[in-house]
Structures are given as structure tokens and as C-alpha cells.
C-alpha positions in Angstrom: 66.5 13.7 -77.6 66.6 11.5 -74.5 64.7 8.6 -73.5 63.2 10.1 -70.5 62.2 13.2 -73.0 60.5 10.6 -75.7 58.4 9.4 -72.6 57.4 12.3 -71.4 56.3 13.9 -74.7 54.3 10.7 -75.0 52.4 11.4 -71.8 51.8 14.8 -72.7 50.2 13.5 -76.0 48.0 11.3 -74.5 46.7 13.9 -72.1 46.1 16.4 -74.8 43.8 13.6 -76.7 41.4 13.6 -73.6 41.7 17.2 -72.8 41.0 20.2 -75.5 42.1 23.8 -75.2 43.7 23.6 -71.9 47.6 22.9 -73.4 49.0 25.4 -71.0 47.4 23.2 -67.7 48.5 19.9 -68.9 52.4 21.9 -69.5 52.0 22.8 -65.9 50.6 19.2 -64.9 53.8 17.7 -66.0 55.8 20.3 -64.7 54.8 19.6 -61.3 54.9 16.2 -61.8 58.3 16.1 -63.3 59.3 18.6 -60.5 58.3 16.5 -57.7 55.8 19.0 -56.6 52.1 19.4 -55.6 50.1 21.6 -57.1 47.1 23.7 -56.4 44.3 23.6 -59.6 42.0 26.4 -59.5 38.7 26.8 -62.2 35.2 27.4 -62.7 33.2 24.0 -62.4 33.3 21.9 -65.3 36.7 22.9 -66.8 38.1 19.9 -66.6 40.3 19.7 -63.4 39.7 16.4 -62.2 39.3 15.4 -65.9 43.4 16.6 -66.8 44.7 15.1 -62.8 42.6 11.9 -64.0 44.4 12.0 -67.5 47.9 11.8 -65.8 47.1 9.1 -63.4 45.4 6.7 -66.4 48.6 7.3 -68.7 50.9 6.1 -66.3 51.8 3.3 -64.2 50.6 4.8 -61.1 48.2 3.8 -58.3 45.4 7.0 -58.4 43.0 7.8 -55.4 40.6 10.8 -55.3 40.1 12.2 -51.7 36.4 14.3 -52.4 37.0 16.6 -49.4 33.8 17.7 -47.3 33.0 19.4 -44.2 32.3 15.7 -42.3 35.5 14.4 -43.1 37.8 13.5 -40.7 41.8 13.3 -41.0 41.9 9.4 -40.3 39.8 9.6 -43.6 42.7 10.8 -45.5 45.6 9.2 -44.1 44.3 6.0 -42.4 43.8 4.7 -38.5 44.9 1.6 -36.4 42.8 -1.0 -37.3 41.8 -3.4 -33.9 41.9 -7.2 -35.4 41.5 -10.4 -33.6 42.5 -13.6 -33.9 42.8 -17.0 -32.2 41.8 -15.7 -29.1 44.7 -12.4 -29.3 44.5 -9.2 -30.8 46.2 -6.4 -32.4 46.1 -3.1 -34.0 47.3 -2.4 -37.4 47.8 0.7 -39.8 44.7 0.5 -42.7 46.6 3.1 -44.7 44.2 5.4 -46.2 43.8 7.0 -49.9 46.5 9.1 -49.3 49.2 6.4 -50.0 49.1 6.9 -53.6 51.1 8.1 -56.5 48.9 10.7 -57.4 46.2 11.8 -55.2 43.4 14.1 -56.5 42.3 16.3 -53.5 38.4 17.2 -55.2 37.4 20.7 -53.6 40.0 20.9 -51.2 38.8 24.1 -49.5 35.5 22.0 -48.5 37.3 20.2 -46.0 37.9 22.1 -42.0 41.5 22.9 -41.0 42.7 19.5 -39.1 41.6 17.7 -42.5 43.8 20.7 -44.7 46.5 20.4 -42.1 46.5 16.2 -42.4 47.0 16.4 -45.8 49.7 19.3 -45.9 52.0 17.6 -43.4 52.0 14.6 -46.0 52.6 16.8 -49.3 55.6 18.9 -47.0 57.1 15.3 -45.1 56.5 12.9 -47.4 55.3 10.5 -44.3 52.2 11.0 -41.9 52.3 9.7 -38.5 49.7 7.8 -36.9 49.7 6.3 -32.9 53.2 7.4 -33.1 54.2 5.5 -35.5 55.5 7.1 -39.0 54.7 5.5 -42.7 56.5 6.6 -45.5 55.0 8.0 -49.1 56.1 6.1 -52.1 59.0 7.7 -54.1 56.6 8.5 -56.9 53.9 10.8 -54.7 52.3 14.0 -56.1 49.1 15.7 -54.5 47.0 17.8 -56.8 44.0 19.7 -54.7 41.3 21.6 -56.7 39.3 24.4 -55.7 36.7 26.4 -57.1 36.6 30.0 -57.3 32.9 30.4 -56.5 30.2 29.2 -54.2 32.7 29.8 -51.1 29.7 29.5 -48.6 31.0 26.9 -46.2 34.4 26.8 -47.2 37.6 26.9 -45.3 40.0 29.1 -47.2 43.5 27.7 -47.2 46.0 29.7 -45.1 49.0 31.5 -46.4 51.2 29.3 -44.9 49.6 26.0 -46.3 49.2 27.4 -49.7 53.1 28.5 -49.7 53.6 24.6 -49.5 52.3 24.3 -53.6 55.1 24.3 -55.7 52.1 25.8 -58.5 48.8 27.5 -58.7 47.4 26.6 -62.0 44.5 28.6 -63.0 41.7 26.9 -65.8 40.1 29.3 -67.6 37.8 28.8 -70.9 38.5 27.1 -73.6 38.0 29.2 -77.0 34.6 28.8 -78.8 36.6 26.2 -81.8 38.1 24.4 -78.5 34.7 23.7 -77.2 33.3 22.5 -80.5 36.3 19.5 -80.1 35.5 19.0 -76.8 31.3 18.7 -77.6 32.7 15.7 -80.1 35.6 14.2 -78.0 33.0 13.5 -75.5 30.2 12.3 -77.8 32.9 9.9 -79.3 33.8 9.0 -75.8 29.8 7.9 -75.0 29.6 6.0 -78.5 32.8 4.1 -77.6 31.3 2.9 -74.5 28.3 2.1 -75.1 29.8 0.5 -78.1 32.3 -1.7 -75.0 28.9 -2.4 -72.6 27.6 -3.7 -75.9 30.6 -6.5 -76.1 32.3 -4.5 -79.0 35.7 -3.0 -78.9 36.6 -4.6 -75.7 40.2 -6.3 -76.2 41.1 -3.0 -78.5 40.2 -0.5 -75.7 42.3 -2.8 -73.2 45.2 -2.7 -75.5 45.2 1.1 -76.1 45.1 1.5 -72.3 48.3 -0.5 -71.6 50.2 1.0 -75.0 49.4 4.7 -73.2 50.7 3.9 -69.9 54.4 5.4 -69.3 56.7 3.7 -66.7 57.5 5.3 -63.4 61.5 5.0 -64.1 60.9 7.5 -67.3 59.9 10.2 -64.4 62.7 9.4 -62.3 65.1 9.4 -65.3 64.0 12.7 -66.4 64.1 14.1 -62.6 68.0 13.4 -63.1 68.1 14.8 -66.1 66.0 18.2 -65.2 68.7 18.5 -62.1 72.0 18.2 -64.4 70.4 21.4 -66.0 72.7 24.4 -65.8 71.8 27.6 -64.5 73.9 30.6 -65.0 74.4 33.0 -62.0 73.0 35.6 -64.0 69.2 32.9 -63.8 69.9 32.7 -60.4 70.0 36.3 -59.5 67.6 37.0 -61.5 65.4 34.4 -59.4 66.6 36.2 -56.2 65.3 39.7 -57.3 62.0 38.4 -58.7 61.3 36.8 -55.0 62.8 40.0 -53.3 60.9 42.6 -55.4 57.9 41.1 -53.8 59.8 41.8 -50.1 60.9 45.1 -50.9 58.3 46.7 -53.5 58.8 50.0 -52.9 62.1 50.1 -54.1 60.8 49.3 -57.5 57.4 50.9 -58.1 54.4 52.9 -56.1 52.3 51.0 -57.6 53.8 47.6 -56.3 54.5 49.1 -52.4 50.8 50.3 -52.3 49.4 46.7 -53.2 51.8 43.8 -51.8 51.3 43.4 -48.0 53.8 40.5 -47.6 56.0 39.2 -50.1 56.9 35.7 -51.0 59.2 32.9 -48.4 62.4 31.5 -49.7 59.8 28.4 -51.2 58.8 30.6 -54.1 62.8 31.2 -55.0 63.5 26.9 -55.3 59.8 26.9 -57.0 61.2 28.9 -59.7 64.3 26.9 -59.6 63.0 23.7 -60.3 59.8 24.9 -62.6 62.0 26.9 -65.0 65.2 23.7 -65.0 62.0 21.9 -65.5 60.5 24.1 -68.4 64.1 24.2 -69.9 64.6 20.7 -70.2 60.8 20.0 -71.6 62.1 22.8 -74.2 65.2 20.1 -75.0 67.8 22.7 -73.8 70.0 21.8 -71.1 70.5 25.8 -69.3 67.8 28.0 -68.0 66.7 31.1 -70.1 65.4 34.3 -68.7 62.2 33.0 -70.8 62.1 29.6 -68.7 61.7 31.5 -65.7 59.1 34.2 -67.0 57.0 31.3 -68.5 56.3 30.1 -65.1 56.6 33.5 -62.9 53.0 33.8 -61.9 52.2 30.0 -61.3 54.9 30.4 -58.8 54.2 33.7 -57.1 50.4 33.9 -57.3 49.6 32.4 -54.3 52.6 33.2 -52.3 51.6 37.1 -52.5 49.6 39.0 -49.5 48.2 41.2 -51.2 46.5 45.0 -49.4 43.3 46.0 -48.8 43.8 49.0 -51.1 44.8 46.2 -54.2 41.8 44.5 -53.5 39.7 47.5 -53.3 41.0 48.5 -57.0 40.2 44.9 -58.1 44.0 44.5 -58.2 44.5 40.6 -59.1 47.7 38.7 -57.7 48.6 38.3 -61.9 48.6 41.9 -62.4 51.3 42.2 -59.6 53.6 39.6 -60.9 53.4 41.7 -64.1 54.6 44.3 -62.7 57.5 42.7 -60.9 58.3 41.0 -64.2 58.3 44.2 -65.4 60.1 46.3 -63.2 62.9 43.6 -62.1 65.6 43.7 -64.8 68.0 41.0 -65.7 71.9 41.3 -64.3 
């Protein structure tokens, strides 16, 4: 087992101490973030989405800024404006970067926010750079977005296009946690009050401060494993079998009724390197170093859920975008 793995399997431990029942979100968390992604987190309120993107950003060494997106807010807000200062009689304008220029940015409610905000933010996940009074300013290396949404209350929302939600490498869905889950969580989070008001008491302060910097993981054990993940081997037989996942969602009606009557548009060439890189990704997290047909089934829908269109007649029958991918999963065979 490499280094990079050891370090990575650390993170993933800590996140699971601060978040119960939710094992297959935090996988996906670290898929995207191992997979230089963003990702798109949707769930009910109060399953713990900004609590898992929080867990990431406190177990690592990585600067963290949470954008809470609202109708008001303005695109400056996100990425920053020119500045006027003055000075000994002379003045001059300079770039106040704004909380985008982070390592991991938590984008609260995204769909809250009008399209100029969505668009701001989009242009900085896709370029890695925003540009401001014509100027351009880079991302750091280490830069992952992850926007939340909520499934209800859409009363003054601003739905993401198709385009701009083709740019997520992922769309997680949190559901809930089982009834024993909830029990753990009920006494993680009473622990977690006791402990600080135990710290605002003056008690367990140098112990808590210690734990925090033993659970922190460097940023060179992501780019380490990013080398890793891309020295995986995929057989042609993966790759095709990539190709015709994406395609059957072009061409439907060459593989079902069923599948022509509810997919609209299928998925862009973004959702074939999605699968690429998720299921290298899911491989090497596995502690193989080749793709299996299973790699790329394990992360199917979180790939292709949001890049379907699907009909009026689907939606009609209550026909949800998972039920589709099971059916391409089902009807695509391996070559």
C-alpha cells in the first residue's frame, strides 16, 4: 500500500468519525477531491452536507471558505473586485480576491443565487482563473468547489442549466441515515456539545488543539495520489465499455423502448472523462491498479444523473434520472 493511499484512508477515517451513516457520500467526497473535480451535493435539510464538505476542509491542510449564495449576491461577492487605495497623495486599484480563492470552497444553496452569480462561479470551477478589469488570477493547484442544493422549497430559486450542471464531475445525492445511524449521530453530537462546553470551560484545550493538527493530511498526499490514480490502467474493453454507457444515453432507442420514450438528450463527451477518472479513481481507492467493469458501475449514476434530459412523458410516470441509468446499466453489455 502506498503512501499517498495510507493518507487518504486516514482522511476518510476522520470524516467518517464526524459523519454517521452517510459512508457512500464521504467515498464520493474523496473521489472528487482525488479526481480534481467539483461536485454537486444534493439532500434534504439537515443531512449533513455542509457538515461532510466541512469535515474535508478541517482534515486537511487547506484554506476553506463557504460562499452562502442568496438572491442579493452579486458576482464581485464571489470572486472579488478592484479595490481603489490611496496613499501619499497617489492612488491605485488593486484585486481584493474574494472567497473564491480557496482550496475548497463550499457553495451553501447554490441554486439561491441568480444566473450572473451561477455563471461567476462556473467559469472559475471550468478555467480554473476568473478575470476581473481584464486582468486574469489564477486558482491554487489544490482547488475543488462543492455547491449544495436542496431538493425542496424551490420558491425563489434559479434552477441550474443543463449546460452548467454538465460542468460537475458528480451529483451526490444524501438520503437518510438508518434508524441505528441516527441513534450514533443523536450521541456524536451530544459528545460534541459536552466537549465544548467542557473547552469554553478552560478544560481539554491543548488536547483538542493537538488532535486537530494529528488529523490534518498534507496537500502533497493528494497530488501524490492524483499521479498515482493516472498510472491506472484501463483495458480497451473499460474504455469501450465507457463509450457505450455515454452513447446509449444518445441513441436510446437502439437499446430499449422504454429508454427512447424517456431520455430527451443524452449526455456530452464530459460524462465519458467523468467516468474515466471516477472509476481510475474508485480503482485505486480499491488498492488495484486497472479498472473493473465494477469500478465504473459503482459510480454510473453519480456521473450520468445530471447530464440526462429527461421527457415530459418520464416525468409524467415519475420516471427519476436513477431509474434510467439502470436501465442503461442494464441494457449496455460489456465487449
Amino acid at each position: 500500500m502506498s503512501e499517498a493511499l495510507q493518507q487518504v484512508q486516514k482522511l476518510e477515517e476522520r470524516m467518517q468519525r464526524s459523519i454517521i451513516g452517510q459512508e457512500d457520500v464521504i467515498d464520493r467526497l474523496i473521489i472528487g477531491l482525488l479526481a480534481n473535480g467539483n461536485l454537486l451535493v444534493e439532500g434534504l435539510p439537515g443531512l449533513a452536507k455542509t457538515r461532510a464538505i466541512k469535515a474535508m476542509a478541517k482534515n486537511m491542510e487547506a484554506d476553506f471558505s463557504r460562499i452562502q449564495f442568496t438572491p442579493d449576491l452579486l458576482p464581485s461577492d464571489v470572486t472579488g473586485t478592484e479595490v481603489y487605495h490611496q496613499s501619499a497623495g497617489t492612488g491605485t486599484f488593486r484585486f481584493e480576491k474574494g472567497p473564491i480563492f480557496a482550496n475548497i470552497v463550499l457553495a451553501d444553496e447554490i441554486n439561491r443565487a441568480p444566473a450572473k452569480v451561477q455563471a461567476a462561479l462556473l467559469e472559475a470551477m471550468e478555467e480554473r482563473q476568473v478575470t476581473v478589469s481584464g486582468k486574469t488570477h489564477k486558482m491554487e493547484p489544490l482547488f475543488m468547489v462543492m455547491a449544495t442544493q436542496n431538493p425542496v422549497e424551490q420558491e425563489g430559486t434559479y434552477p441550474l442549466p443543463e449546460a452548467q450542471m454538465d460542468r460537475f464531475l458528480m451529483h451526490v445525492l444524501i438520503t437518510y441515515p438508518p434508524v441505528e445511524d441516527e441513534i450514533e449521530i443523536i450521541r456524536l453530537v451530544r459528545g460534541e456539545e459536552t466537549a465544548a462546553l467542557a473547552s469554553s470551560a478552560g478544560d481539554e484545550g491543548p488536547k483538542a488543539s493537538t488532535d486537530a493538527a494529528a488529523a490534518s493530511i498534507e496537500q502533497e498526499a493528494i497530488f501524490a495520489a492524483r499521479a498515482e490514480i493516472g498510472a491506472i490502467h484501463v483495458s480497451e474493453a473499460s474504455e469501450r465499455y465507457m463509450a457505450d454507457l455515454v452513447q446509449a444515453t444518445r441513441t436510446p432507442d437502439r437499446f430499449s423502448t422504454d429508454l427512447a420514450r424517456w431520455i430527451d438528450i443524452g449526455a456530452s463527451p464530459r460524462a465519458s472523462l467523468a467516468l474515466d477518472k471516477c472509476s481510475r479513481t474508485h480503482a485505486w481507492l480499491a488498492g488495484r491498479d486497472y479498472v473493473d467493469p465494477l469500478d465504473i458501475r459503482a459510480i454510473a449514476h453519480d456521473v450520468l444523473r445530471h447530464r440526462l434530459s429527461l421527457s415530459f412523458e418520464a416525468d409524467g410516470d415519475g420516471i427519476s434520472p436513477d431509474k434510467v441509468v439502470d436501465e442503461i446499466v442494464a441494457q449496455v453489455a460489456l465487449t
